[in-house]
N, C-alpha and C positions, 0 to 999 in steps of 0.2 A: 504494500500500500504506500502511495505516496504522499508527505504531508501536505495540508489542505493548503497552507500558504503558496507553496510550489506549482500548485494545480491549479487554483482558484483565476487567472488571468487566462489559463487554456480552456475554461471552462466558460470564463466572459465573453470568450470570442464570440463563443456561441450566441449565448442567454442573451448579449446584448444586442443581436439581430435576429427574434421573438421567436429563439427555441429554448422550450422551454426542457429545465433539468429534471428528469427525475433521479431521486438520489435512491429512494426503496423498493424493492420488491411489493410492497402494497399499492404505489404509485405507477407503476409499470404495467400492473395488472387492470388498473381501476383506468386506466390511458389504451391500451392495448386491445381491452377484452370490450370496453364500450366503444366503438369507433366507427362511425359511419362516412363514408365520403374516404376518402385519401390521406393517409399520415406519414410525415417523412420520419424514420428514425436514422439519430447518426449515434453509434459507436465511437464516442470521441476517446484522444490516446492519448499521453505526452510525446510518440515521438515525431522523430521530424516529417516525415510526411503527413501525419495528422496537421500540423502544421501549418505544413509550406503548401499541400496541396488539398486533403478534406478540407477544411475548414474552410478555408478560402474557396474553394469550389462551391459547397452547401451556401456561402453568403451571396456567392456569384446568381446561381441558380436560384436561389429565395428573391430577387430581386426579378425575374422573368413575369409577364403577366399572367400565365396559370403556375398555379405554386398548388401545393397540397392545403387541406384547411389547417392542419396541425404539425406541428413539425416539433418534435423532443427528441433530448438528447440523456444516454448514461454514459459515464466516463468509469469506462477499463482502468482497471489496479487503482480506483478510488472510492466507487460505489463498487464494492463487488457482488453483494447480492444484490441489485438493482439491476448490469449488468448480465450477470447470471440468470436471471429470470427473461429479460431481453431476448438472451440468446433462444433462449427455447421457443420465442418466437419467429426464430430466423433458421428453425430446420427446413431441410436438411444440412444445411450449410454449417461447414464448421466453425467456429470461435473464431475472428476477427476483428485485430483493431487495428486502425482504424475501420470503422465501413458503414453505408450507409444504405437502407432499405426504404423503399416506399409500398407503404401497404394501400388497398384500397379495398373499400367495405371487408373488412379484417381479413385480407387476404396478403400475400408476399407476392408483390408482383414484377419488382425490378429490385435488384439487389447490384452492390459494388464492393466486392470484396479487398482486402489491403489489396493482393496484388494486382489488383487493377487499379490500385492507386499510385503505389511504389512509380517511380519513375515517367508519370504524365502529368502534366502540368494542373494547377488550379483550373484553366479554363478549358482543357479537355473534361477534365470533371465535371464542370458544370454543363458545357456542351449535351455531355451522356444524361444528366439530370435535366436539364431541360427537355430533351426528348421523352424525358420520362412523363414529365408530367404536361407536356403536349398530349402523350397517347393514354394518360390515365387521371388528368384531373379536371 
């Protein structure tokens, strides 16, 4: 686990372009299991691609004219069981951080795993996210 102080600016990235944190397991479930319409989830991380390319991609793509209605974030090795419940939303797909899923009417319908984050730009990212939610929001 990393301390809060450390994290807490990688976490703002987010939170302060209106995604919202969940930190618990009861939060995740109460976001997750009620959801109608379209919800972006991002897998946020400390390393450097969470960074230099998630983060910046998901602000990119939040800014496009269809965006999801909701969009929350759990941060790996900080909330772990809030994380950990996450994931079990994003079977079959293995544990990933960074990464970012958009569900619609509680489904998994486009996902981005790290390593399709690893090594492409912010704005390839958002590119893929924008297409996402042209075709599903």
């Amino acid at each position: 686990m990393y301390p809060p102080d450390l994290v807490a600016p990688m976490a703002k990235d987010l939170t302060d372009h209106g995604v919202t944190g969940l930190t618990n397991p009861e939060e995740v479930i109460n976001t997750l299991d009620n959801q109608d319409g379209t919800l972006l989830l991002v897998v946020n991380s400390v390393c450097g691609c969470a960074a230099a390319n998630a983060r910046p991609g998901v602000k990119i793509a939040l800014q496009h004219e269809k965006t999801p209605a909701k969009a929350v974030t759990v941060f790996a090795g900080v909330n772990k069981e809030a994380t950990a419940k996450a994931r079990e939303y994003l079977l079959p797909y293995p544990p990933s951080s960074p990464s970012i899923a958009l569900f619609k009417d509680g489904k998994l319908v486009h996902f981005i795993e790290r390593h399709h984050i690893e090594g492409r730009s912010a704005v390839m990212i958002a590119e893929n996210l924008k297409m996402a939610f042209d075709q599903y929001c």
